[in-house]
C-alpha positions in Angstrom: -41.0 -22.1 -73.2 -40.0 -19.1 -71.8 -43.5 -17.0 -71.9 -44.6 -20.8 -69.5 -41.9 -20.2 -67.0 -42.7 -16.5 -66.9 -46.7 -17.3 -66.6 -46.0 -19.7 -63.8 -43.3 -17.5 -61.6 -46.1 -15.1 -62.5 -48.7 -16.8 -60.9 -46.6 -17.6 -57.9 -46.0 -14.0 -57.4 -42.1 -14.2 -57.6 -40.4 -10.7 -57.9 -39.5 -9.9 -61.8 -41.1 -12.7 -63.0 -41.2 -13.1 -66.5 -37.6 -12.7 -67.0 -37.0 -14.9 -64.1 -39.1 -17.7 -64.9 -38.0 -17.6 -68.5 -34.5 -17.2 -67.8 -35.0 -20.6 -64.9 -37.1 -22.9 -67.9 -35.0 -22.2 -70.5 -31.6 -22.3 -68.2 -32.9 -25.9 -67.4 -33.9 -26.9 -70.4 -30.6 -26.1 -72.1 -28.7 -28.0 -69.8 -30.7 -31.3 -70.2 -30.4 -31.0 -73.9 -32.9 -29.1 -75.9 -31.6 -27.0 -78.7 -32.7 -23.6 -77.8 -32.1 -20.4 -80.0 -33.4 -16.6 -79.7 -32.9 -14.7 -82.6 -30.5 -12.1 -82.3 -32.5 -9.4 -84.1 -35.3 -10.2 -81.7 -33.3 -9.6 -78.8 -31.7 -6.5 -80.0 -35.9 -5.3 -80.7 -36.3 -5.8 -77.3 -33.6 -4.3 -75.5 -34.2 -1.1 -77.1 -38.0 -1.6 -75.9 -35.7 -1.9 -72.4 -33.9 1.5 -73.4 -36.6 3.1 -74.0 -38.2 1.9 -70.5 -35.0 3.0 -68.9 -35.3 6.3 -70.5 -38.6 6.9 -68.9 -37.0 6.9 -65.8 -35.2 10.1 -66.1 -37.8 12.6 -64.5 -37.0 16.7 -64.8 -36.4 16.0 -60.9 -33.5 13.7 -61.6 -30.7 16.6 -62.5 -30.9 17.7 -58.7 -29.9 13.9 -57.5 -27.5 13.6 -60.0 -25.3 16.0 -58.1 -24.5 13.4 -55.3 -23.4 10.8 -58.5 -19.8 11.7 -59.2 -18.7 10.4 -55.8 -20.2 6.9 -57.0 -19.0 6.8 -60.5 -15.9 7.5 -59.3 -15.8 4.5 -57.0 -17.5 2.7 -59.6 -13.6 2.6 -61.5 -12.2 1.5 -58.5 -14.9 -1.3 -58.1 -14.5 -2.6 -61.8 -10.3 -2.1 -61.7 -10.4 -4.3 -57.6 -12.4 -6.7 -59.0 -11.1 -7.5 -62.2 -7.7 -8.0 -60.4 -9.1 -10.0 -57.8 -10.9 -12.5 -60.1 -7.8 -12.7 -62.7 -6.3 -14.1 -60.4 -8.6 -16.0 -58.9 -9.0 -18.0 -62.0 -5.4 -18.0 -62.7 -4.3 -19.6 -59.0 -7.1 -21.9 -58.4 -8.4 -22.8 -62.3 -5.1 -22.8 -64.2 -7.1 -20.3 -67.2 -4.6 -18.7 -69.7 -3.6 -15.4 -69.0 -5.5 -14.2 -71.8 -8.5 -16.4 -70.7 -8.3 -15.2 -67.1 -8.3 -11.8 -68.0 -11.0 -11.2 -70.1 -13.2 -13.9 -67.7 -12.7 -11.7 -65.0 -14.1 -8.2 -66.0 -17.2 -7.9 -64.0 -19.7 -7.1 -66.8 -19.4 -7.0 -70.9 -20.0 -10.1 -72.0 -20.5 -9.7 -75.8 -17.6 -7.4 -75.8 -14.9 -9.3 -73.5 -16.0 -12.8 -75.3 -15.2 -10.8 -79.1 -11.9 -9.3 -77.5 -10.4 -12.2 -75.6 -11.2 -14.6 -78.7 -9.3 -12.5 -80.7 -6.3 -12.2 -78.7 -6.5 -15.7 -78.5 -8.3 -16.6 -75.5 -10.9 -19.2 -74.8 -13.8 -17.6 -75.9 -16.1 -20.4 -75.3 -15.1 -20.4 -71.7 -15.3 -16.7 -71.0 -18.5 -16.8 -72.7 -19.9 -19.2 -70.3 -18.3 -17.5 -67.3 -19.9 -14.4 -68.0 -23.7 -15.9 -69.1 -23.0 -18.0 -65.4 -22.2 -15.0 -63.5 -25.4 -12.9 -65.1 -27.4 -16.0 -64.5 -26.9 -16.1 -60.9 -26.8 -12.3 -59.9 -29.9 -12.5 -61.5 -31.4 -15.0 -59.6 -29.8 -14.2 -56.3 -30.5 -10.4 -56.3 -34.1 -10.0 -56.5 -35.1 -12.9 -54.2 -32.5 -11.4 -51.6 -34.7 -8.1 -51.7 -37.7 -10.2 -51.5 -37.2 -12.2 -48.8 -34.9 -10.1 -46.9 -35.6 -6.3 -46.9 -39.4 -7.4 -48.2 -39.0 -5.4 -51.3 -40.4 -6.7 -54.3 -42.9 -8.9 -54.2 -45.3 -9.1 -57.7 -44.7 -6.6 -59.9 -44.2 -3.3 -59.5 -43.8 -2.2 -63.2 -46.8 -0.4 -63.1 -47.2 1.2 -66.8 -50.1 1.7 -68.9 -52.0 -1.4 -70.9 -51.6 -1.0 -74.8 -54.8 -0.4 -75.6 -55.2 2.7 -73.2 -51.8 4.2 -74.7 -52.6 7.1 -76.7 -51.1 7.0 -80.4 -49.1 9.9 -79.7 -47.4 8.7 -76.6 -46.7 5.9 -78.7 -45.5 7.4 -81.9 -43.1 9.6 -79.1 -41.8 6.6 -77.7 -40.9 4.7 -81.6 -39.2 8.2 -82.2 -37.4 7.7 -78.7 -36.1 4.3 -80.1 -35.3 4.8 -83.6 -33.2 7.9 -83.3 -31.6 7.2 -80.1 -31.0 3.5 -82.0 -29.1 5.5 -84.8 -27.1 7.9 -82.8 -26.1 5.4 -80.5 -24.9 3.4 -83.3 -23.0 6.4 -85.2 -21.3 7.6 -81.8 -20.8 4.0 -80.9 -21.7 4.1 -77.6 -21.2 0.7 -75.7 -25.1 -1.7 -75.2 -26.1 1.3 -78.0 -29.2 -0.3 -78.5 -30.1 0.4 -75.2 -28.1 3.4 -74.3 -29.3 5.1 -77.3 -32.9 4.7 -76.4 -32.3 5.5 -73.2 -30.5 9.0 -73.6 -32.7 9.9 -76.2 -36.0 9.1 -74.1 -34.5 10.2 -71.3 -33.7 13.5 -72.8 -37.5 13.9 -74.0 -38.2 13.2 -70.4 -36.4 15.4 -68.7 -37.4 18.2 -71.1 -41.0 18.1 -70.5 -41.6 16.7 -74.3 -43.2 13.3 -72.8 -44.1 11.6 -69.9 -45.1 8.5 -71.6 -43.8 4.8 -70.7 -43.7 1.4 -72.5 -46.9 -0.4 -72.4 -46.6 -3.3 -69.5 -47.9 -6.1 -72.1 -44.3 -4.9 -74.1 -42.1 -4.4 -71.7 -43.8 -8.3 -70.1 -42.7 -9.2 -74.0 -39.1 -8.0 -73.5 -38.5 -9.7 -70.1 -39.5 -12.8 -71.5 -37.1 -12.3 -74.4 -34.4 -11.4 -72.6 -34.7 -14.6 -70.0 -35.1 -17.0 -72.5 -31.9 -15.8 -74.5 -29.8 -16.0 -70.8 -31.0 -19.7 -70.5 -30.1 -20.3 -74.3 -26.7 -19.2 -74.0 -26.5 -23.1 -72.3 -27.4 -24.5 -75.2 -24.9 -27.2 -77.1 -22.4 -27.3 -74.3 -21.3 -30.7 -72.8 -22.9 -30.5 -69.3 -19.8 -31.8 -67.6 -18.3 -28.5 -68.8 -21.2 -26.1 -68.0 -21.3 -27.8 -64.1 -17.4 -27.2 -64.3 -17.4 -23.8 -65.8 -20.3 -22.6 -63.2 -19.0 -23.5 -60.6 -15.4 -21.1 -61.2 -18.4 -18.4 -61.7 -20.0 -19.1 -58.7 -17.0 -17.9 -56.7 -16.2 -15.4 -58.5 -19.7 -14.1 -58.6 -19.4 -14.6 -54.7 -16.2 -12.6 -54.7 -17.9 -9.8 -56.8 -21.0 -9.5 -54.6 -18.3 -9.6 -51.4 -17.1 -6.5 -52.5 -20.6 -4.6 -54.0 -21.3 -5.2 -50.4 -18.2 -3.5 -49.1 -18.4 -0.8 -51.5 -21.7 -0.2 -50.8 -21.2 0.1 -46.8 -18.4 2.4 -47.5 -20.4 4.9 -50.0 -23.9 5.0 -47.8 -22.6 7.5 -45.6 -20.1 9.3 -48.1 -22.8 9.6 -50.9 -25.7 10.2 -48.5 -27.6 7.2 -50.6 -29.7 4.1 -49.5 -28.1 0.6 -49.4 -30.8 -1.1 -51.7 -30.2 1.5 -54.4 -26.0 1.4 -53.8 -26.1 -2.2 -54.1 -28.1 -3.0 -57.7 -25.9 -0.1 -59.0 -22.5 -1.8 -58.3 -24.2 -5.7 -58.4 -22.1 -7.6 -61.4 -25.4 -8.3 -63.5 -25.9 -7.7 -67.3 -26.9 -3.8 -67.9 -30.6 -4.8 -69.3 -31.0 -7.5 -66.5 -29.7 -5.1 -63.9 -31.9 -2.2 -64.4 -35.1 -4.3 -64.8 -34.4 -5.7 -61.6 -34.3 -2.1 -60.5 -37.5 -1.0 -62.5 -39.1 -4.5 -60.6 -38.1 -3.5 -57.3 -39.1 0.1 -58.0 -35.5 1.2 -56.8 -34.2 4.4 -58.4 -34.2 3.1 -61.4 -32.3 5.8 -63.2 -29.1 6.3 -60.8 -29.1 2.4 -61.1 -29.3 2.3 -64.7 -26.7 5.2 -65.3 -24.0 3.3 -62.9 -24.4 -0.1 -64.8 -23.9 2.0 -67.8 -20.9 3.9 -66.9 -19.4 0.1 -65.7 -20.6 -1.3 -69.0 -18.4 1.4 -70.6 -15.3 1.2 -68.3 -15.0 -2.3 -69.4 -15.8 -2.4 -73.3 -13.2 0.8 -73.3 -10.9 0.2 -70.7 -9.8 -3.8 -70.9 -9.3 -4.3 -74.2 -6.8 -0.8 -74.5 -5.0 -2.0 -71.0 -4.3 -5.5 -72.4 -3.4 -4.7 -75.6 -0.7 -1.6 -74.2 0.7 -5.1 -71.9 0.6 -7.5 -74.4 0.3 -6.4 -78.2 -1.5 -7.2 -81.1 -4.1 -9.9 -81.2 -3.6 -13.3 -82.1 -6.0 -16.1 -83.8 -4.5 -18.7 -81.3 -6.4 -20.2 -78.8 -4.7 -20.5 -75.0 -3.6 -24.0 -74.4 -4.7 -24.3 -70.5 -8.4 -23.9 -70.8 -9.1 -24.2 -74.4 -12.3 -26.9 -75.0 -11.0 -30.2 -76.1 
């Protein structure tokens, strides 16, 4: 269902299509009732293909523009600590969410992690699972046709990598190296996303050392997008409708409130950190990490100081939010908040 939607947004020549049309089927199809599933092991295979596309990003060139980052990365705290205060509450004032709830809802990014964490310490998790799938879901959609049709960036496909059957075996066996080990030091230093980050430091070390200049076949990488749509939509699956329509639409303000201030952020650091606006704004957009930088390797926006800030706010989050709440509130607990728990 999802390589359909991705043929057809394909064929219509909407930007990132394969992960957008994939992501819109399957989206729609969970919500009128189809039991959709994407294994999780095939998910994890292809966001380490992702990593390893990221990876290839990192040029020897890239050291000398990462001297205007810190400036960004620094703001990037600020932007994750403003907006996780704005949108607790947010859904505290106008949604009535648990404190617990609330909090872990409102981080703008780690959705795996903050949906473990807050069901632990005894939040919804069903709720601040859909929050966060709603909020990816519709940066997602919003963010690429807003370059499209508005600073005319984007249209087809810009991935422009070599077909599998004119990679060379070597490049190949460079890039499965890339993977695996960056896979298994990722894992052992337990590095937040490490199935990407792994991949991606790892490649992006071979890069930037002159070892490789190889990247991801485009029939793979078409593969991964696909994947990695589908198993957005599929997080819809099984849920009452009256309760997704509910829950989506406390994410669509919050998602609002979240872009309202990537905006802001990005006006203020274009001068400051002598950076474009397109680039500024998919760093500090509140999309998933994978979804993120694929819109940036789509749009053919720098995709390696894009990728590195969704990183660093990926990290901020997993590290950061569960150590702040637990120093406020203690231990976890195993119960459930009463105010927007699922009946």
């Amino acid at each position: 269902m999802g390589a359909v939607g991705g043929a057809l947004f394909f064929a219509l020549n909407m930007p990132l299509a394969w992960m957008m049309g994939a992501m819109v089927f399957t989206t729609v199809a969970s919500m009128m009732g189809t039991r959709l599933y994407v294994l999780p092991s095939l998910r994890a295979l292809m966001i380490t293909v992702l990593g390893v596309l990221l990876g290839s990003a990192f040029t020897p060139d890239i050291l000398e523009q990462a001297a205007r980052w810190p400036i960004t990365l620094a703001a990037m705290l600020l932007y994750v600590v403003l907006g996780t205060g704005i949108l607790y509450l947010y859904f505290r004032k106008l949604f009535g969410y648990d404190r617990i709830t609330a909090y872990f809802s409102a981080t703008p990014g780690g959705l795996n992690e903050m949906v473990i964490v807050g069901g632990a310490f005894g939040g919804d998790d069903r709720t601040i699972a859909l929050i966060h799938g709603s909020r990816v879901l519709l940066v997602v959609l919003v963010i690429p046709f807003w370059f499209r049709f508005t600073q005319d960036v984007g249209a087809g496909v810009s991935f422009s990598g070599p077909s599998l059957l004119a990679s060379a075996p070597i490049d190949i066996g460079i890039l499965v190296l890339g993977a695996v080990v960056g896979t298994l030091i990722g894992k052992f230093l337990r590095l937040p996303a490490y199935r990407l980050v792994g991949p991606m430091l790892a490649t992006a070390a071979m890069q930037i050392a002159g070892v490789t200049e190889s990247v991801p076949p485009y029939e793979i990488v078409f593969v991964a997008q696909v994947v990695v749509g589908s198993a957005i939509g599929a997080r819809f699956t099984g849920i009452a409708l009256q309760h997704i329509f509910r829950t989506m639409a406390a994410s669509a303000g919050a998602t609002v409130l979240l872009l309202v201030c990537t905006v802001a952020f990005t006006l203020i650091l274009v001068p400051l950190a002598g950076l474009g606006f397109a680039p500024l704004t998919l760093a500090f957009a509140p999309g998933g990490l994978a979804e993120m930088s694929l819109i940036a390797i789509s749009l053919g926006i720098e995709t390696a100081f894009v990728a590195t800030h969704h990183v660093a706010r990926v990290a901020m989050i997993v590290i950061g939010a569960p150590l702040l709440f637990r120093a406020k509130q203690g231990p976890p607990t195993t119960k459930h908040g009463a105010d927007s728990r699922v009946k």
